[in-house]
C-alpha positions in Angstrom: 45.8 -82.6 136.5 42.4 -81.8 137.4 40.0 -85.1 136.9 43.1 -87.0 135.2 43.4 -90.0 137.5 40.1 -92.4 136.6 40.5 -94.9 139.3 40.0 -98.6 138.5 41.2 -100.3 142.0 39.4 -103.0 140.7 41.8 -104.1 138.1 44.7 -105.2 138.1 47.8 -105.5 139.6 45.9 -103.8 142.1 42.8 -106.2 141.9 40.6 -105.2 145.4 37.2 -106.0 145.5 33.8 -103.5 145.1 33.7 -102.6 148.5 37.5 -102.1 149.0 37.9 -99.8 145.6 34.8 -98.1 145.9 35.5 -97.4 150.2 38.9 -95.7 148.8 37.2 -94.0 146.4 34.8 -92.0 148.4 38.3 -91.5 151.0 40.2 -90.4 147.8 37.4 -87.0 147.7 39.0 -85.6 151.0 42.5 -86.2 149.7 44.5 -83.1 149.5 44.9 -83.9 145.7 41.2 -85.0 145.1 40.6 -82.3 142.6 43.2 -84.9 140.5 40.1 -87.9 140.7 38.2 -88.7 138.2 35.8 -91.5 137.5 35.3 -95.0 139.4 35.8 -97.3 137.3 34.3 -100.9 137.4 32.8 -103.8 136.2 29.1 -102.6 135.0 27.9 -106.1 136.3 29.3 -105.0 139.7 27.1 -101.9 140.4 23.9 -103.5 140.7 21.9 -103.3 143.5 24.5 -100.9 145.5 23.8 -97.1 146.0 27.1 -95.7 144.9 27.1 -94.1 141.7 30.0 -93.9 140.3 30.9 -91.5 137.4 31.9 -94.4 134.8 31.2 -97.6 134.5 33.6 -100.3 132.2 32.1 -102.8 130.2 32.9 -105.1 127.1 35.5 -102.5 126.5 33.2 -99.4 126.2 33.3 -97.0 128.9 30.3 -94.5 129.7 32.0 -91.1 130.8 29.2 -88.8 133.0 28.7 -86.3 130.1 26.8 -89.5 128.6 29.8 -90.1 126.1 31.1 -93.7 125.0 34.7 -94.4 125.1 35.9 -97.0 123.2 38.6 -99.0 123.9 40.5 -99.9 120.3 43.6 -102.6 120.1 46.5 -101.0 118.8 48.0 -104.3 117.4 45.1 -104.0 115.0 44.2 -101.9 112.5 42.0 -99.4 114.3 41.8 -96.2 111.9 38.5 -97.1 110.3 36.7 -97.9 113.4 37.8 -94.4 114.6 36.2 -92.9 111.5 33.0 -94.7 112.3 33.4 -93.5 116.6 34.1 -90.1 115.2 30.9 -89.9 113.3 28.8 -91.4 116.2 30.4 -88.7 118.8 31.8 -91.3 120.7 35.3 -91.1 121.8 38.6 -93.0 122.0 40.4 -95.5 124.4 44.3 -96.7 124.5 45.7 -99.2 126.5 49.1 -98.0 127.4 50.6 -100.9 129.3 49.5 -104.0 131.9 50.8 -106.8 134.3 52.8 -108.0 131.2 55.7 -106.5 129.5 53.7 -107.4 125.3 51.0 -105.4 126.7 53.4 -102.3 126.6 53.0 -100.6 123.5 56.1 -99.1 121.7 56.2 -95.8 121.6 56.0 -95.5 118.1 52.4 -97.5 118.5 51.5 -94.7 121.1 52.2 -91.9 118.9 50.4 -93.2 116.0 47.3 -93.9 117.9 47.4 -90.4 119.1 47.9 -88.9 115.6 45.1 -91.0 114.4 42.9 -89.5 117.3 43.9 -86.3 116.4 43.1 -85.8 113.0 39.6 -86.6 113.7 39.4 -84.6 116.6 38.4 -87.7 119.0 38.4 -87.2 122.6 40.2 -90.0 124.2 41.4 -91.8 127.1 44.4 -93.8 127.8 44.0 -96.9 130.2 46.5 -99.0 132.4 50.8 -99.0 133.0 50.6 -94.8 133.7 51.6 -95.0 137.3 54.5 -92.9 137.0 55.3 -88.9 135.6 58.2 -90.1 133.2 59.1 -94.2 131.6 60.4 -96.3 134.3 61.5 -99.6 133.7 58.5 -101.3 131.5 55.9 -98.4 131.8 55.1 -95.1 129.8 55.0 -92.0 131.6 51.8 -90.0 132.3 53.4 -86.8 131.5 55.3 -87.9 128.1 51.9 -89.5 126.8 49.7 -86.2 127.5 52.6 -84.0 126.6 52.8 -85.9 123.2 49.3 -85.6 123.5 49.5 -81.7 123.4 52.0 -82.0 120.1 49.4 -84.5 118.0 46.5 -82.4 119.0 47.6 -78.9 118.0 49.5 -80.0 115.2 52.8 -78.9 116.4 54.7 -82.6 116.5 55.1 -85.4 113.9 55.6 -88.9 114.6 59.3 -88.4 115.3 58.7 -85.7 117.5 55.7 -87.7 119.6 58.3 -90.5 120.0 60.9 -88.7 121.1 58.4 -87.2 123.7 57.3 -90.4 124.7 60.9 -91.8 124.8 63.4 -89.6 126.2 61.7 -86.8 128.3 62.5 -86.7 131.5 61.4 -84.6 134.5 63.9 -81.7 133.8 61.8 -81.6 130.1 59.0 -80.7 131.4 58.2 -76.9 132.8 55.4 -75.5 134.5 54.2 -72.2 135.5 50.9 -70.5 136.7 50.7 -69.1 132.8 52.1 -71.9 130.8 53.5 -75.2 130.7 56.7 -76.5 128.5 56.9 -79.8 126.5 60.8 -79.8 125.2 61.1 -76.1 123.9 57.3 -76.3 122.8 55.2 -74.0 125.0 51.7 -74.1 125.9 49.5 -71.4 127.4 47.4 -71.7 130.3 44.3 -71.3 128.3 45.7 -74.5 125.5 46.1 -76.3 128.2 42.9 -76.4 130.0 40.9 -76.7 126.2 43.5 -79.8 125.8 42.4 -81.2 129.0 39.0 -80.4 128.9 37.9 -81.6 125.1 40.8 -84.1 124.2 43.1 -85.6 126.6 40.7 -86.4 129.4 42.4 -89.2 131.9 44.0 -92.4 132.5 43.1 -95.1 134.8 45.0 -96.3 137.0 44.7 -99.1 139.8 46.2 -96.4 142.4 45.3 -93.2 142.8 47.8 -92.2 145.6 51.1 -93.9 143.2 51.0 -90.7 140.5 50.6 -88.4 143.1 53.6 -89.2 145.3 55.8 -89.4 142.3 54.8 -85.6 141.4 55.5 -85.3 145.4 58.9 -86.5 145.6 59.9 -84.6 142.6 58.8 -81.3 143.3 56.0 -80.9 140.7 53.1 -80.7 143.1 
């Protein structure tokens, strides 16, 4: 979980000013769970003039991560495969917007694990953006944990699309494991050491409006 949670409590459904997100943020880095935070995320028009310098920056759907990469957000309504040949030969990396305030801006799961194969194959780092507020699908939103678990399948090679959806799907808390050594996806295990190069190179983060609404569902079942 470490630097997973970008905040963005700018957008919406959360939608609080500069000074309200950006006060939050700075309180988020004495949280007990602050080694979870990752970037600020905000409207690039919004940082001028202030002395906060926040590690990302959103604008016209291109992100700037603080190793100076780009992140580019691609609609997965659309065909988006040859733009990620193009991103991959620039070294820039990948965005996916994985839900919002209304229920068409969901993406199947199907949708989801084809993006993810696609990012894949080319060895893109990518983000994923909005609806991951919780571990596991509730109601209209994804799960955190199904998307990066799929994740971990598409990246090393060890799911197909079938698999990814039924990830994405049906999993549940009782389908995840952790340990200090590993951590289990279904019956698919991955070491310590996968984990942290998954995390680290590929699967960087979501953003989420709330940083605090992941962490107590990890609280109040157990997984933290």
């Amino acid at each position: 979980m470490r630097r997973i949670i970008d905040y963005a409590g700018m957008f919406p459904p959360a939608s609080l000013s500069f000074e309200e997100a950006a006060k939050n943020f700075i309180e988020y880095k004495s949280h007990p769970h602050a080694d979870f935070l990752g970037a600020f995320v905000a409207p690039a028009a919004c940082l001028a003039g202030t002395t906060l310098s926040p590690t990302a920056a959103l604008l016209d759907g291109e992100e700037k991560h603080s190793e100076g990469r780009t992140f580019i957000e691609l609609n997965w309504r659309e065909p988006y495969e040859a733009r990620m040949d193009t991103i991959s030969r620039e070294s820039f990396g990948v965005k996916l917007r994985t839900g919002g305030v209304r229920a068409d801006a969901v993406p199947p799961s199907s949708a989801i694990a084809d993006f993810l194969l696609a990012a894949a194959v080319r060895k893109l780092p990518m983000k994923a953006t909005a609806g991951l507020h919780v571990p596991v699908p509730s109601q209209e939103m994804h799960g955190f944990l199904n998307v990066f678990g799929a994740g971990f399948l598409a990246y090393t090679g060890r799911g197909d699309r079938d698999a990814l959806v039924h990830v994405l799907d049906d999993f549940g808390y009782d389908d995840f494991r952790f340990s200090e050594d590993s951590m289990k996806v279904g019956d698919v295990e991955f070491s310590r050491s996968e984990v942290e190069e998954l995390r680290t190179r590929w699967l960087l983060s979501f953003g989420s409006c709330s940083f605090l609404e992941p962490i107590e569902h990890l609280e109040r079942h157990g997984l933290i």
